[in-house]
N, C-alpha and C positions, 0 to 999 in steps of 0.2 A: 584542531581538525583542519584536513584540506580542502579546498572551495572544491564547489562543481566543476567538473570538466567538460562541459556543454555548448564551446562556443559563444555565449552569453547569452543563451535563450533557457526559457525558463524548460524545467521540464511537461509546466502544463499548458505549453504551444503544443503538444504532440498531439497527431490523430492518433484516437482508441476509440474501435466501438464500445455498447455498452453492451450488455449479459445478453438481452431481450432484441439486441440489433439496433442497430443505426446508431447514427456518432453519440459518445460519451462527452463532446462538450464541455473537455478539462478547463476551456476557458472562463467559464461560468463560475470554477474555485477563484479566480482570482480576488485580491486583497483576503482573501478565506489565508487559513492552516489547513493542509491538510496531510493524513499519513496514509502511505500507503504500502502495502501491503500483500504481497503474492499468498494468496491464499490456496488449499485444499479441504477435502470435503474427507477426506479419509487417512488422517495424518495423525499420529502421536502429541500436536501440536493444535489440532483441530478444536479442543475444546476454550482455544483464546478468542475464540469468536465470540464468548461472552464477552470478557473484555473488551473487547472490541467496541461491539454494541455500547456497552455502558458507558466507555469514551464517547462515542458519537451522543449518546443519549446528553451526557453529562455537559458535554460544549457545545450542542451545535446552535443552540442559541447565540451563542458568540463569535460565532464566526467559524466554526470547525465540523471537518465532514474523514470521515475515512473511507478510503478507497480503495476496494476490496478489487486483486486482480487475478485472478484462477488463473492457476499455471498446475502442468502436470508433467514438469519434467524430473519430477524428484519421486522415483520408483512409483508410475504412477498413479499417486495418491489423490489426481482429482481427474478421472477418466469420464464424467458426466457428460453428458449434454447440458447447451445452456438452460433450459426446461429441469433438468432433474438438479443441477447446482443451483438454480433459484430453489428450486421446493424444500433442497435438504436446509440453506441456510433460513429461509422465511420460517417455516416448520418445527426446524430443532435448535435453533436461536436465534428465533426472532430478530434477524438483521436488518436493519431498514437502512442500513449506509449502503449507496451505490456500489456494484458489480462492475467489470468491464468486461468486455469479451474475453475469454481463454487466450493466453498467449504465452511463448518464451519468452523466460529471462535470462537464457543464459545462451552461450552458442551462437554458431553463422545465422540462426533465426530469429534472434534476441528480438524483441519490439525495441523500436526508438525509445518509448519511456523510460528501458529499461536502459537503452545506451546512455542516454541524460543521466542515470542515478547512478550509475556501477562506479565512478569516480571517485565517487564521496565517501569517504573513508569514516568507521565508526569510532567511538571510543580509545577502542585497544587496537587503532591501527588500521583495520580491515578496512578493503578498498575492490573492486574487482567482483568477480563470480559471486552472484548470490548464492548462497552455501544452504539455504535448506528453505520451506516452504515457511512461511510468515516472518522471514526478512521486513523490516521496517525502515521508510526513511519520511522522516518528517519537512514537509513543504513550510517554508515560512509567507507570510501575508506579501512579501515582498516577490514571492516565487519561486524563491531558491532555495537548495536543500540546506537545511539548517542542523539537521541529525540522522544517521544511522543507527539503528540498531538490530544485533542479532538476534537470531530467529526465536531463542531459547527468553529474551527478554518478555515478561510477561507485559500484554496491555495496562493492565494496573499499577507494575512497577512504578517505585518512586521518581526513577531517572527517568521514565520516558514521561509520565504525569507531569514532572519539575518540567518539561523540553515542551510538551503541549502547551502549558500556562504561561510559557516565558515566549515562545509566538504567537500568544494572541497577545500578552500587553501592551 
C-alpha cells in the first residue's frame, strides 16, 4: 500500500464541525483507531450502518470510534438537514458513533479531511476520488491512514474486522 500524501500531518489535525454544530475535535481520536466513513441516509449501501454500529459497539472499549461523515454528492442520497440525518440514523440504526457536519469529498469543495485521505490507496490499487457513499479509511493509533477500503466492503467484513484488530494491538 502507499503512505499518506498529507504533508506529514495526521488526517485528525483537521477542522470538521460536528452533525449538531461546533468543532468535532478530531483531536480527541488521538492514540484511538478510527474509520471513517462518508456516509448517506438514502443509498443502496445505507443499510451498513448496522455494521457500523456493531464495530463501534464491539471496540470502543479499546480504543476505537467510527466517524460518520454525511456527504451528498453521490446522486443525492443524503439531502437531510443535520436535524433530520441525526433522527434518521439515531432512529433506524441506532448509531451512537460521532457525525460530522455535511461535507464534500470529492471536487474544488472537497473538505481537508477529505484532501489528507484521497492519497491512500486501497487493496486493489485505488487512490484518488472517493467513488461512492461509504468509502472507508481506517485511522491507525499512531494517526495515519493504515487502510482503504471500497464502498461495496461490508463493516463486518473479515478484511476490514482483520485491519481494525491489527490497529488496536
Amino acid at each position: 500500500m502507499t503512505t499518506t500524501e498529507n504533508n506529514g500531518t495526521s488526517p485528525l489535525d483537521v477542522e470538521i464541525g460536528t452533525l449538531q454544530g461546533g468543532p468535532a475535535n478530531l483531536a480527541q481520536y488521538a492514540g484511538k483507531a478510527v474509520l471513517i466513513v462518508n456516509v448517506a441516509s438514502k443509498c443502496g449501501l445505507t443499510p451498513q450502518y448496522t455494521g457500523l454500529e456493531k464495530l463501534q459497539e464491539q471496540y470502543a472499549e479499546r480504543g476505537f470510534t467510527v466517524l460518520g461523515v454525511p456527504c451528498n454528492q453521490f446522486l443525492g442520497q443524503e439531502p437531510g438537514s443535520a436535524e433530520e440525518i441525526a433522527e434518521f440514523c439515531s432512529a433506524t440504526y441506532g448509531v451512537t458513533f460521532p457525525l460530522t457536519e455535511k461535507v464534500e469529498v470529492n471536487g474544488e469543495g472537497r473538505h481537508a479531511l477529505y484532501e489528507r485521505l484521497v492519497g491512500f490507496a486501497d487493496a486493489e490499487g485505488h487512490s484518488g476520488d472517493i467513488r461512492w457513499n461509504f468509502e472507508k479509511f481506517l485511522i491507525g493509533r499512531d494517526g495515519e491512514v493504515v487502510a482503504r477500503f471500497s464502498p461495496q466492503t461490508e463493516p463486518e467484513s473479515a478484511e476490514l474486522v482483520s485491519a481494525v484488530e491489527g490497529a488496536l494491538a
